[in-house]
N, C-alpha and C positions, 0 to 999 in steps of 0.2 A: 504494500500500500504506500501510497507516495505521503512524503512528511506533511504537506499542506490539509490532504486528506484526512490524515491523523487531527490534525489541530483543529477541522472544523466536526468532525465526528465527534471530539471533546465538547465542543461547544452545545451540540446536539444534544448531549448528557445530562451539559448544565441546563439545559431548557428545560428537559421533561423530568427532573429533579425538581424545579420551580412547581413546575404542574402541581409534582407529585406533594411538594408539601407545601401547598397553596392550601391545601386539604388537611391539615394539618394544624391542632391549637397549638400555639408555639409564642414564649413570649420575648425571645431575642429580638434588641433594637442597634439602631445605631447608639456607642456610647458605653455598650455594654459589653465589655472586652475581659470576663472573669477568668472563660477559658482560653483565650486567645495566649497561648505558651510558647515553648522552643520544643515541643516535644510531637509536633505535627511530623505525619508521613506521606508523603507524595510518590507518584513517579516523575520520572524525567518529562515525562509530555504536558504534563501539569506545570513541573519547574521552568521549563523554556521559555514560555511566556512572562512569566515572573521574571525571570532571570534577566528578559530584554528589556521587560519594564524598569528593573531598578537599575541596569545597567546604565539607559540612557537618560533616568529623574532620578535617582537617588544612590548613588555612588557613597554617601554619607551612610546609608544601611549597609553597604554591602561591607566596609569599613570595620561596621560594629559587629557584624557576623564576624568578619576576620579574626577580628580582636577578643571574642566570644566562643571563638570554636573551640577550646579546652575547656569550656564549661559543660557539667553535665549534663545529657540530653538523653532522651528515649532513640536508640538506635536498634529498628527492628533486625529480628533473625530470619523472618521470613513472610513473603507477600500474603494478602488475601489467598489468589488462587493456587498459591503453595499450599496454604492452610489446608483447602480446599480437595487438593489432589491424596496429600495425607493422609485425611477425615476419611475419604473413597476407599482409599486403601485399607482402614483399618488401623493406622499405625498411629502413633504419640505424638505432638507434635513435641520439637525442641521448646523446652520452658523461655519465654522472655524475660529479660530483666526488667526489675519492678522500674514504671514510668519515673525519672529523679519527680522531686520535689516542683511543681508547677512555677516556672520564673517565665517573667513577659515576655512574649514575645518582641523580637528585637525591629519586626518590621510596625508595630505599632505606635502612633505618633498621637496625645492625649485621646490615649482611648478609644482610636479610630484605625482602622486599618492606612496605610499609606498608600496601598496598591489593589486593594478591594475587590477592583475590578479582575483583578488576576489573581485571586485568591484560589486556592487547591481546592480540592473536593473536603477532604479531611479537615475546612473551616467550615464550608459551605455544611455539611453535614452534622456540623456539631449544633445540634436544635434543642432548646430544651424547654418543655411543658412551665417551668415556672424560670423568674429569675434566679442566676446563679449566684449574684451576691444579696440573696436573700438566703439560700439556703446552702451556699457553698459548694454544690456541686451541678450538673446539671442533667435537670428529670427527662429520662428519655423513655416511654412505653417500648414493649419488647416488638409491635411491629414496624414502627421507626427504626428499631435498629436491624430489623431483618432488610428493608427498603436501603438503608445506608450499604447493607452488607453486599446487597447485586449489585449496586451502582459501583462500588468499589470493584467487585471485579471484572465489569463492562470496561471501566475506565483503564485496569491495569492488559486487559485481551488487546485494547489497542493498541497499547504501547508494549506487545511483547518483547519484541526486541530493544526494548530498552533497561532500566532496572529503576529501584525504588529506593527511599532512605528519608532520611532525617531532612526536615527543612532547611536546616542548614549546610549540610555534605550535599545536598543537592545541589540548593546555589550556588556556593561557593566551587562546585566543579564547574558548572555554566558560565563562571564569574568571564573569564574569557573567551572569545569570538571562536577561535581555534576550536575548543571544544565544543562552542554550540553548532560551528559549522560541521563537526565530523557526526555530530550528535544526528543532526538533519539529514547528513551522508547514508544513515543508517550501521555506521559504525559500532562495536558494541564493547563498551568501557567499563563497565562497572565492577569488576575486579579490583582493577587498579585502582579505583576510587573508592572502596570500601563499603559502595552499593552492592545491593542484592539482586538477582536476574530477577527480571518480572515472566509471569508464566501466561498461557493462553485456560482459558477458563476451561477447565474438568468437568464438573458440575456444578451448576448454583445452588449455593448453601442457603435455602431457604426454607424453613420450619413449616409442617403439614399443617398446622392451624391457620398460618398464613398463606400459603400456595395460592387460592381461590381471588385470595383479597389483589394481591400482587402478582398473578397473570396477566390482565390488562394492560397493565403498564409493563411489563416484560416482551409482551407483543409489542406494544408502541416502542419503545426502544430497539429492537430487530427489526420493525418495517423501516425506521427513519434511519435506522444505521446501513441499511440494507437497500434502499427504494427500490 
């Protein structure tokens, strides 16, 4: 699939994501940045766009990730559709280390995202029934998070040949042009860079009480990705 493709199929994602939790009582506002941390996970097809943005408006973020990248951070062992392929099999997955301690996210600016519009799925997805600095963490019913869990792995099948990691090892690998251009080449780095491969989906991991609810929109995601 050609890389422009990839990036508007993302886009398509984010649409019917919107859809889906348009439907959805959810009291996240602008302002409200409790969960907004360093311990977000992307793929690189997510990162790219990010990565261009802050490249060419804010050089001063990308500084403070530098400057930030020996701080502790949630660095996964393995994708959604790993997860996934695993579960299929029957077998354990490798334990992750506990998420550190929740610290601000470094692209935040009073409380607001700086780059919003090119924010990942894994922000865009964290919804939650009440506020979170009312109750400290954030309420999410279990088929919210079966709906986060397919779109996670639609979003990582497009970018298989690419790999996934910490919001910060992400960008900071994109931080130069070389790599985003080899990135788009279809090149595939993430060894080197301490990213994880991303996989092509096994089966979607989603819970028989929900199956019914979340077909619809399963279909609507394959005709659009598909036409």
């Amino acid at each position: 699939m050609r890389f422009n493709d990839k990036l508007r199929q993302l886009e398509t994602l984010y649409g019917v994501y919107e859809e889906v939790t348009a439907e959805l009582e959810i009291a996240c506002a602008k302002g409200c940045a409790d969960c907004c941390t360093r311990n977000v996970v992307l793929t690189t097809l997510e990162g790219y766009g990010l990565a261009e943005h802050l490249a060419a408006y804010h050089q001063d973020i990308l500084a403070t990730l530098r400057a930030d990248i020996g701080s502790s951070r949630f660095i996964p062992k393995m994708t959604t559709n790993g997860l996934a392929k695993i579960c299929m099999q029957g077998l354990e997955p490798p334990e992750e280390s506990t998420a550190p301690e929740n610290t601000r996210c470094s692209i935040l600016s009073k409380s607001a995202c700086a780059a919003y519009l090119f924010r990942p799925f894994g922000c865009r997805c964290m919804v939650s029934q009440s506020r979170c600095t009312d109750t400290g963490y954030a309420e999410m019913d279990d088929f919210t998070v079966s709906v986060n869990t397919v779109f996670l792995q639609f979003i990582e099948h497009i970018d298989t040949t690419g790999c996934s990691g910490n919001l910060a090892d992400v960008l900071l690998f994109f931080e130069t042009e070389i790599n985003r251009r080899r990135y788009r080449q279809g090149h595939h780095l993430c060894s080197a860079q301490g990213l994880i491969s991303n996989s092509p989906i096994p089966v979607l991991m989603i819970p028989p009480k929900h199956r019914n609810r979340l077909e619809p929109w399963i279909r609507s995601i394959q005709k659009k990705l598909n036409p």
